[in-house]
C-alpha positions in Angstrom: 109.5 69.7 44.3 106.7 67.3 45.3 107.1 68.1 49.0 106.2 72.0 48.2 103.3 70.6 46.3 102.2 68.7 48.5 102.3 71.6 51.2 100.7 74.2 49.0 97.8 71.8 48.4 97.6 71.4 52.5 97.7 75.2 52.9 95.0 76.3 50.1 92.5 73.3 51.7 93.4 74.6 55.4 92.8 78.3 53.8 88.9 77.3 53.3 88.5 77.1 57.4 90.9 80.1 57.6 94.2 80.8 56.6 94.9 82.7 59.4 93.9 82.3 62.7 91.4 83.9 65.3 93.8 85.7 67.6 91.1 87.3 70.6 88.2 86.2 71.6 87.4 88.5 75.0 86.3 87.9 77.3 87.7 84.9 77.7 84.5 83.3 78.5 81.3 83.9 80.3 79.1 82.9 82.7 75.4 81.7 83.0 73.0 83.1 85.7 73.8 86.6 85.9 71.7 89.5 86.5 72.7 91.0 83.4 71.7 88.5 80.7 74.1 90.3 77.6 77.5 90.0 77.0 79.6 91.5 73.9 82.0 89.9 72.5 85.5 91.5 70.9 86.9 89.1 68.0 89.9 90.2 66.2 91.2 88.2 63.1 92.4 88.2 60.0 88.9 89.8 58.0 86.9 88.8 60.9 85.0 92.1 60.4 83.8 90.8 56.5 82.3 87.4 58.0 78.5 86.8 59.4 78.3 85.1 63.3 76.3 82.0 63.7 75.7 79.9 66.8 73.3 77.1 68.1 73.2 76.8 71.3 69.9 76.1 73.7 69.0 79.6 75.6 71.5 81.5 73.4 71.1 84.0 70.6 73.0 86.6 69.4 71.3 89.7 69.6 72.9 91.6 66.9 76.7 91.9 65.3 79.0 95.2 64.6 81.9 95.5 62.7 84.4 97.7 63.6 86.2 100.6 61.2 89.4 97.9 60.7 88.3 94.6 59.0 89.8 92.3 61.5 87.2 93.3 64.1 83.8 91.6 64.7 81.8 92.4 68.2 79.0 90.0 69.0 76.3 90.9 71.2 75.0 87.5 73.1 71.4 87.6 74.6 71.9 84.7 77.4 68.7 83.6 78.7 68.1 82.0 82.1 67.6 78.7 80.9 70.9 78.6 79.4 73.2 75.7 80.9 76.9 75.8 81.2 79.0 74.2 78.1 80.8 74.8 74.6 79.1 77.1 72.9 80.5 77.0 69.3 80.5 80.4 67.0 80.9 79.8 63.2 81.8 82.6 61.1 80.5 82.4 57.5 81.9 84.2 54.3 79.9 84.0 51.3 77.7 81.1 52.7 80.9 79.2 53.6 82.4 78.8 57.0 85.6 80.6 57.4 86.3 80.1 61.0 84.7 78.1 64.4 85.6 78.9 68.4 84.6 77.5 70.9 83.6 79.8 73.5 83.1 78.3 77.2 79.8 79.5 79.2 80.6 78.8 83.0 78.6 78.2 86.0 79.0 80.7 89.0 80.9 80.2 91.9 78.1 82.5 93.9 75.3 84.3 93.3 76.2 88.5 92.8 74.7 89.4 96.2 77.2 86.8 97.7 80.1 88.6 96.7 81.1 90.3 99.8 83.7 94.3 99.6 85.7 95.2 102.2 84.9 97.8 104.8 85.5 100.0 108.1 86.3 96.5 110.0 89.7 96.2 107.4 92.8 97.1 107.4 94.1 96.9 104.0 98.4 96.5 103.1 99.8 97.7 99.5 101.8 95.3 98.0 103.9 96.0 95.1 104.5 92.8 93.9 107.6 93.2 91.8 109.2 94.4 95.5 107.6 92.3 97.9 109.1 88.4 97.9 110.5 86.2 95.1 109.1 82.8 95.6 109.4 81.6 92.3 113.1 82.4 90.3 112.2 80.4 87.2 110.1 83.5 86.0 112.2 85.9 86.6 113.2 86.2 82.0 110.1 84.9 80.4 111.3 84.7 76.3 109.4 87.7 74.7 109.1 90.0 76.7 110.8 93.9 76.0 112.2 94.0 79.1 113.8 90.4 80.4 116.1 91.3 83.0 116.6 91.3 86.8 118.1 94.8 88.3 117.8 95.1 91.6 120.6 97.3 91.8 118.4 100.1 89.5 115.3 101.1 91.4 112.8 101.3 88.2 113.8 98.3 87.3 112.4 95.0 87.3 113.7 93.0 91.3 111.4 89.6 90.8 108.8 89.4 93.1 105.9 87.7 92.4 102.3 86.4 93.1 104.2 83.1 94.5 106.2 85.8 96.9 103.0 86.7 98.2 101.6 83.5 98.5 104.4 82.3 100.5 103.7 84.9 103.2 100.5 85.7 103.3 100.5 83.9 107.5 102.8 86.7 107.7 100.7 89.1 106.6 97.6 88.1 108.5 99.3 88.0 111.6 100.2 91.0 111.5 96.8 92.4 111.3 95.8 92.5 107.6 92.5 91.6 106.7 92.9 92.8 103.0 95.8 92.6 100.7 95.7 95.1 97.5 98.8 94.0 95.4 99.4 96.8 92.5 98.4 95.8 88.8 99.6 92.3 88.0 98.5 92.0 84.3 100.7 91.6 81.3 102.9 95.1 81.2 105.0 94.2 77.8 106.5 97.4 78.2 110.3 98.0 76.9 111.5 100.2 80.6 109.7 100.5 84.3 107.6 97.6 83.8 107.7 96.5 87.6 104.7 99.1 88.2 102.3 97.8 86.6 100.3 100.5 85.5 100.9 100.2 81.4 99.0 97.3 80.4 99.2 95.6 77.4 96.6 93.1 77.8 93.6 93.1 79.8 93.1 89.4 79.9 96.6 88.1 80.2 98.4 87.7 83.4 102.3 88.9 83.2 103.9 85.8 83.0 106.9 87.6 85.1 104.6 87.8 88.0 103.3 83.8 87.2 100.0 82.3 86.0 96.5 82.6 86.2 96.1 79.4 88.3 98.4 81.0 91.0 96.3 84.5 91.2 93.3 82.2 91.4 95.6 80.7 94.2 96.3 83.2 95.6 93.1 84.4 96.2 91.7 81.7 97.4 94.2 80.8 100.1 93.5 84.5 100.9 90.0 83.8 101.5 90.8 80.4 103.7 92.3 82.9 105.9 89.8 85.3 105.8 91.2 87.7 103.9 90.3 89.9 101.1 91.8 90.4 97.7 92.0 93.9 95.9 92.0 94.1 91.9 93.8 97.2 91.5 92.5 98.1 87.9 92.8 101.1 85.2 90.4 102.2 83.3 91.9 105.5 82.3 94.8 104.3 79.8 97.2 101.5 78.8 100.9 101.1 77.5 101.7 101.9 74.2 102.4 98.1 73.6 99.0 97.1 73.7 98.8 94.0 71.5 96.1 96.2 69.4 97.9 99.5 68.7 98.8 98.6 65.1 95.4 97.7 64.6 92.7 99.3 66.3 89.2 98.5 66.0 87.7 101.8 65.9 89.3 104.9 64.6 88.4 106.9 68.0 89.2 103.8 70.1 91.8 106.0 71.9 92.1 109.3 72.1 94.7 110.7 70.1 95.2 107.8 68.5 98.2 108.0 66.2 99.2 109.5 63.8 97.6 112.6 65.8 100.3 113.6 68.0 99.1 113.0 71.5 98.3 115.6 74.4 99.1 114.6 77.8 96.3 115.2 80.7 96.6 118.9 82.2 95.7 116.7 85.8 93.0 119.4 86.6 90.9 117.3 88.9 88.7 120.6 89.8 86.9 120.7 86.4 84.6 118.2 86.6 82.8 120.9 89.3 84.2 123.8 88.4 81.0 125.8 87.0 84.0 128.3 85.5 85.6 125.3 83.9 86.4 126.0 80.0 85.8 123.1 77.6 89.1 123.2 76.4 90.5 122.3 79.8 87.9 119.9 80.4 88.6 118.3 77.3 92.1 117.9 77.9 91.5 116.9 81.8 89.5 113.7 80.2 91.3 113.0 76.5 94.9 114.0 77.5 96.9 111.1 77.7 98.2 110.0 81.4 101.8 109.8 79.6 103.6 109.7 76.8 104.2 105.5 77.3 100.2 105.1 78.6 97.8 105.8 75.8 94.0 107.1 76.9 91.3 104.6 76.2 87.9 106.6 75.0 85.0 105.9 77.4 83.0 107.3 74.8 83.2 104.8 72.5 80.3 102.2 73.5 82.6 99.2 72.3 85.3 100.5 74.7 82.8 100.9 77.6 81.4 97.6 77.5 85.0 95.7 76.5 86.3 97.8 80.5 83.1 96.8 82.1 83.1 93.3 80.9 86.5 93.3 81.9 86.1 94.3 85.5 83.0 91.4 85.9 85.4 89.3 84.4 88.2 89.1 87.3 85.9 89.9 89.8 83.8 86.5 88.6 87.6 84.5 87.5 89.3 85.6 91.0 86.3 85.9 93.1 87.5 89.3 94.3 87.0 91.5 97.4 87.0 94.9 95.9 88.4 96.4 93.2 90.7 99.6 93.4 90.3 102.0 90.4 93.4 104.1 89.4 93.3 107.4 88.2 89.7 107.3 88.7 88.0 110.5 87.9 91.2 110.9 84.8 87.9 109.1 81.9 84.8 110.5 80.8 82.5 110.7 84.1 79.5 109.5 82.1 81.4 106.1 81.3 82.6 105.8 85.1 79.1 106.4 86.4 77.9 103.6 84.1 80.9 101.6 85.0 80.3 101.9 88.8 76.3 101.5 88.5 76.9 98.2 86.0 79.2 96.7 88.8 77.7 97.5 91.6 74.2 96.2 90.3 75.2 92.6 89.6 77.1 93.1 93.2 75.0 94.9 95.5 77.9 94.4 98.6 81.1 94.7 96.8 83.5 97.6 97.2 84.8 99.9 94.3 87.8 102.2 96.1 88.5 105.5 93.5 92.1 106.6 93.5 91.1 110.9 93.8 93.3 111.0 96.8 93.0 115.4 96.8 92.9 116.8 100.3 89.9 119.1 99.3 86.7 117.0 100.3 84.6 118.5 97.5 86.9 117.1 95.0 86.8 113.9 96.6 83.0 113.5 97.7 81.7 114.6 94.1 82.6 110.8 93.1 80.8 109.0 96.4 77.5 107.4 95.9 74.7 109.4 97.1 76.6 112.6 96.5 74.0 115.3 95.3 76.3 117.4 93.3 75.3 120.2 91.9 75.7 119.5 88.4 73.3 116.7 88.9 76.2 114.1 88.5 75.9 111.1 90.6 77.8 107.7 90.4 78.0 104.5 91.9 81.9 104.3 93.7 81.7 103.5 97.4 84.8 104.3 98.3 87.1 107.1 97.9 90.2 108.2 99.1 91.5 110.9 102.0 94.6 112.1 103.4 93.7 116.0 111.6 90.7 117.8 113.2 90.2 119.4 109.5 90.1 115.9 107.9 86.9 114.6 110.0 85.5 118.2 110.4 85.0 118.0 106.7 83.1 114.6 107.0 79.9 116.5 106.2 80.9 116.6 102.7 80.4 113.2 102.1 77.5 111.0 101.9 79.3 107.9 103.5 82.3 109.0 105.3 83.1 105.6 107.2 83.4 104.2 103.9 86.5 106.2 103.2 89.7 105.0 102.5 92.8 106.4 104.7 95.9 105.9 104.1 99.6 107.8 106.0 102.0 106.7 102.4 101.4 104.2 99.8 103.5 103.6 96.7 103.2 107.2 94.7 104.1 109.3 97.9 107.2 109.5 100.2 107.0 106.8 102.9 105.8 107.6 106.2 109.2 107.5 108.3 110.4 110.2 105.6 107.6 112.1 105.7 107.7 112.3 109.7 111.7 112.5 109.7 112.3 109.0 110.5 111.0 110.1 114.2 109.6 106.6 115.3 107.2 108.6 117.9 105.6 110.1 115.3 105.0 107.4 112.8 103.2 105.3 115.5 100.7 108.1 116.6 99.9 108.7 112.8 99.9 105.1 112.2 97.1 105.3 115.6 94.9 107.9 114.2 94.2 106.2 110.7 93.4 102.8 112.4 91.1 104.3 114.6 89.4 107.0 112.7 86.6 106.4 110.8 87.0 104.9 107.5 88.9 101.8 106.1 93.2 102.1 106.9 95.5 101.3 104.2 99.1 100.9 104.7 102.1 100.4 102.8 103.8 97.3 102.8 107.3 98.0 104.8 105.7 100.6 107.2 105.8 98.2 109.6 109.2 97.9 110.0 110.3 101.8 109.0 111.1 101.4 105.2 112.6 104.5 103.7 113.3 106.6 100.7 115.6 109.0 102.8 117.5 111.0 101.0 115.6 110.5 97.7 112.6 112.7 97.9 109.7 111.3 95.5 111.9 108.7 93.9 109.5 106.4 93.0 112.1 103.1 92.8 112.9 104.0 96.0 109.5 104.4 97.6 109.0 100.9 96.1 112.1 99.4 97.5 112.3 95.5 98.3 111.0 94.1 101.5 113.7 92.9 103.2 113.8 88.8 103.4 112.0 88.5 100.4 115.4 87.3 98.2 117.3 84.3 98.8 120.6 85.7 100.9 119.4 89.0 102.3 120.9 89.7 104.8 118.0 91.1 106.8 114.6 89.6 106.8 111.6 91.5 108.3 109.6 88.2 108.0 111.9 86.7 110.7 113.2 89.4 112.3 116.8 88.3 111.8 119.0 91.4 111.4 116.2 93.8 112.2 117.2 96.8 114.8 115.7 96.9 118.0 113.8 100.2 117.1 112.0 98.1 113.8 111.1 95.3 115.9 109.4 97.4 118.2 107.7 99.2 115.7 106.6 96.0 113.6 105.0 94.6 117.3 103.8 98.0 117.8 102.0 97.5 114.3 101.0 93.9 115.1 99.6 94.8 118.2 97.5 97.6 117.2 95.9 96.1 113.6 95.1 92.5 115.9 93.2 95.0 118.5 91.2 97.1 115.8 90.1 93.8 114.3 88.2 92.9 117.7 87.0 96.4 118.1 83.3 97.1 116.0 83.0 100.1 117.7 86.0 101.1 116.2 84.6 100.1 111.9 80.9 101.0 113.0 80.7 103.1 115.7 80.1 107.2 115.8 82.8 110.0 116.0 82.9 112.9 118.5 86.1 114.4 118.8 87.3 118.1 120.4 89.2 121.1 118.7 93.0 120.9 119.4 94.5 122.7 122.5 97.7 123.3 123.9 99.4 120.5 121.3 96.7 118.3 122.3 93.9 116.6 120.0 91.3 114.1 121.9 88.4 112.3 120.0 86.0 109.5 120.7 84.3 106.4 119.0 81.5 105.4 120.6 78.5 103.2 120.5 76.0 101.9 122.6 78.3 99.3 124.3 81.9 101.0 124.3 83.7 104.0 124.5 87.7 104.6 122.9 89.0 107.4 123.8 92.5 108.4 121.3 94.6 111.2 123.0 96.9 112.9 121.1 100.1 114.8 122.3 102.4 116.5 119.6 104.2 118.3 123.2 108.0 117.6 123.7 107.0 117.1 127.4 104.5 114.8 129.5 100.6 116.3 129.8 98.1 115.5 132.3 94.7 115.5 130.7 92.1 117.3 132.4 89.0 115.0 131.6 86.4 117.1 133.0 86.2 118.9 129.1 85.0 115.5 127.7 82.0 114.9 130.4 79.7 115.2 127.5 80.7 111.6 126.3 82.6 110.2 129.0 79.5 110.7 131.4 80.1 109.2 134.6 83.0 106.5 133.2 85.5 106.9 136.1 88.5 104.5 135.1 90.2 104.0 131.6 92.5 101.5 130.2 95.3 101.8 127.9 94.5 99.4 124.7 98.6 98.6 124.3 100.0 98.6 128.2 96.9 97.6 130.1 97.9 100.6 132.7 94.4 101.7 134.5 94.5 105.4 135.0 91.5 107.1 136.8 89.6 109.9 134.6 88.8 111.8 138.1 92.7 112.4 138.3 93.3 113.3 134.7 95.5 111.4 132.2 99.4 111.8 132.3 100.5 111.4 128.6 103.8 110.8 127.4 105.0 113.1 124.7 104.9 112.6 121.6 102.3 109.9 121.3 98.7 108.6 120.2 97.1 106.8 123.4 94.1 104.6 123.2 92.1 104.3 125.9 89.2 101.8 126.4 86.7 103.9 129.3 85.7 101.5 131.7 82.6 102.6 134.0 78.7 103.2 133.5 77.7 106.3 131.9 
């Protein structure tokens, strides 16, 4: 009886501090010295909402405090000045003149200065990785206690196989010497999801990573043994939604927080990505093109809601600054309110005037996909701040007018939502290395899917997304193949992973090939030839879709070849001599390297 006493008495004098706890404080922390001096704070606790902020702290003031529509919400807007120093800055929250609860919050000092921060470009070549499918390096994560769903299947394709950020880690020499020069692994954050958790894509917390994948310090690992090697790392972020697990769906802070937050029964996205310039659009679909949620398991966040648009921007600063990032790739982009993702972009791309933002709106029609660019002039008088957008022969670059930037396009032959590449071009080898040809030299930045290298499949299982995402062979302790070796590969893989190696290590030599200008001549008898050029080389990329060797009459290019007599074949080294023509073998992309003056 005295020992209850005793611990009610410890409870009630514990209670006058808080009897519960603060459980988020995001960010995490925050930096001094950026361009943008403000930062707001999201605090949920237990009546947060009902208490009054109070700091001291040299250079720091809080500029104002909201609560939010539930009483265990507080956001604090902090006015950093440029005299502010790095240190503890401590945040007491009062009730009735007494303090309920104190946190410390951590103000940092930069690793570099905004401007220093450098995005990747035309001169990359950039590899998915699906992390869950790439390499196990570390086994002792495979269950983490917890977590909805704690089990290894690599028998069941949407389930969770065990790669990891230590997989990737492990092999990243394999991935530079291959070519790579920018690795963008698919979301790694906390996905506390109850089934297909190995995607990524369902988040249920934005500051948290999955402890499946492994810790913070190893992404910051990662990413810096990246850049030792002079590679890039890609943040592949959403904006648009996150899993129905979120740690704050119980609870939210503001009634419209979401849209269709429960109990409203929620309305999945019609996927209408022609609205946003349709001038015939109705409302209604508009409406449900933005609100409508991207699943039934992926709630839709409301850019609408200030709170919400400064907790995603500050989140995006956040692992660009924590991770010192090379880009960020933005999924579903286009799917939230266009006003929010033209503040988004212009917000990031101020306090980083030479990063990257890539927006996944992968449509084939380039007025879909250029209305998103910066330095668009739409119509509608929309214009944003993304740098990068997606594309998927002669009708791709013929349509480059559309855009304002068109070397600054992402292309890509498969990634990890479409068949793979030897399915799509069935499994002919031939084919897969001239399309793999074109999109490293085209304008625009290549992205390839890890496994094209060596022929991955999904054959027979059209659009099965487990499949798609299948492991990388060698990347579990007793396959019996490893592409990372070469042990057990056939003789037609290992050809095409050299074929791979050889072409991504040439393009990285090759500025005429990120930076230089585009000619290129409509397709005749099965035949497409273009040109990138500058003012110190010209590549010349044949084309032959023929069953049959073609000799190239060369006189039809004199216009850009001028008077360059001899060329040279990038891969073989064979000289041929322009005067004669060009015998080409069938079925094939050759790169040739014109040798002669002008």
């Amino acid at each position: 009886m005295k020992h209850t006493f005793l611990f009610f008495v410890i409870a009630l004098c514990f209670g006058q501090l808080g009897f519960s706890q603060i459980n988020h404080v995001e960010p995490l922390n925050w930096w001094v010295g950026m361009k943008d001096p403000q930062v707001q704070l999201l605090v949920n606790g237990v009546d947060i909402g009902e208490t009054v902020p109070q700091i001291s702290y040299p250079g720091v003031t809080i500029k104002g405090f909201t609560k939010g529509d539930s009483k265990n919400y507080l956001f604090i807007d902090l006015l950093i000045s440029k005299t502010a120093k790095p240190g503890t800055l401590i945040i007491r929250f009062t009730l009735d003149g007494k303090e309920r609860y104190r946190y410390n919050y951590s103000l940092l000092q930069r690793v570099q200065e905004g401007a220093a921060f450098k995005g990747f470009n035309s001169s990359d070549v950039i590899c998915l990785i699906m992390p869950d499918r790439f390499a196990n390096g570390d086994y002792s994560n495979d269950t983490i206690a917890g977590m909805k769903e704690n089990k290894i299947e690599r028998s069941f394709p949407g389930g969770r196989h065990g790669g990891d950020i230590r997989g990737m880690i492990n092999h990243l020499d394999y991935l530079k010497e291959l070519g790579y020069t920018a690795i963008w692994p698919t979301p790694m954050l906390e996905n506390n999801m109850p089934a297909y958790s190995y995607h990524g894509y369902a988040i249920t917390d934005h500051y948290k990573v999955d402890p499946r994948y492994g810790t913070l310090e190893e992404y910051k690992e990662l990413s810096a043994k990246m850049r030792s090697r002079g590679m890039k790392l890609i943040f592949d972020e959403v904006l648009n939604h996150t899993g129905t697990h979120y740690w704050w769906m119980n609870d939210l802070p503001f009634k419209d927080w979401l849209n269709y937050p429960a109990p409203h029964p929620y309305t999945v996205t019609n996927h209408r990505r022609t609205v946003n310039q349709d001038i015939h659009a109705s409302e209604y679909d508009k409406l449900i093109w933005s609100k409508g949620w991207f699943d039934k398991t992926m709630s839709d966040m409301n850019g609408k809601n200030p709170f919400m648009a400064n907790y995603l921007i500050q989140n995006t600063i956040w692992w660009i600054e924590t991770l010192q990032l090379g880009g960020i790739r933005q999924d579903t982009y286009g799917y939230s309110d266009k006003t929010f993702l033209k503040n988004w972009s212009c917000r990031i791309m101020n306090e980083y005037p030479n990063f990257s933002l890539v927006g996944e709106e992968w449509s084939i029609n380039p007025l879909i996909t250029s209305y998103w660019q910066k330095g668009k002039q739409n119509a509608d008088g929309y214009s944003g701040c993304l740098t990068t957008v997606f594309t998927k022969l002669y009708e791709a670059l013929a349509n480059d007018f559309a855009y304002p930037d068109p070397n600054n396009i992402l292309v890509m032959a498969d990634n990890h939502d479409m068949d793979r590449l030897f399915m799509q071009l069935k499994q002919d080898p031939a084919l897969v290395k001239m399309a793999l040809t074109y999109i490293c030299t085209i304008r625009g930045i290549p992205q390839l899917f890890y496994g094209t290298e060596i022929n991955m499949d999904n054959t027979p299982h059209h659009k099965n997304d487990g499949i798609i995402r299948s492991d990388f062979p060698g990347g579990w302790k007793g396959d019996s193949i490893n592409a990372f070796t070469g042990q057990g590969l056939t003789d037609q893989q290992k050809d095409m992973q050299g074929y791979v190696k050889q072409l991504l290590n040439w393009r990285k030599q090759q500025p005429v090939i990120a930076n230089g200008k585009t000619m290129h001549f409509a397709p005749f008898d099965g035949l497409y030839v273009y040109f990138r050029y500058d003012e110190k080389k010209t590549i010349m990329v044949i084309m032959n879709k023929n069953n049959k060797e073609t000799n190239v009459n060369c006189e039809r290019f004199s216009e850009i070849l001028g008077q360059g007599s001899t060329a040279k074949d990038i891969m073989t080294n064979q000289l041929f001599d322009l005067h004669q023509g060009i015998n080409v073998k069938p079925k094939t992309t050759t790169v040739l390297e014109i040798i002669g003056t002008k």
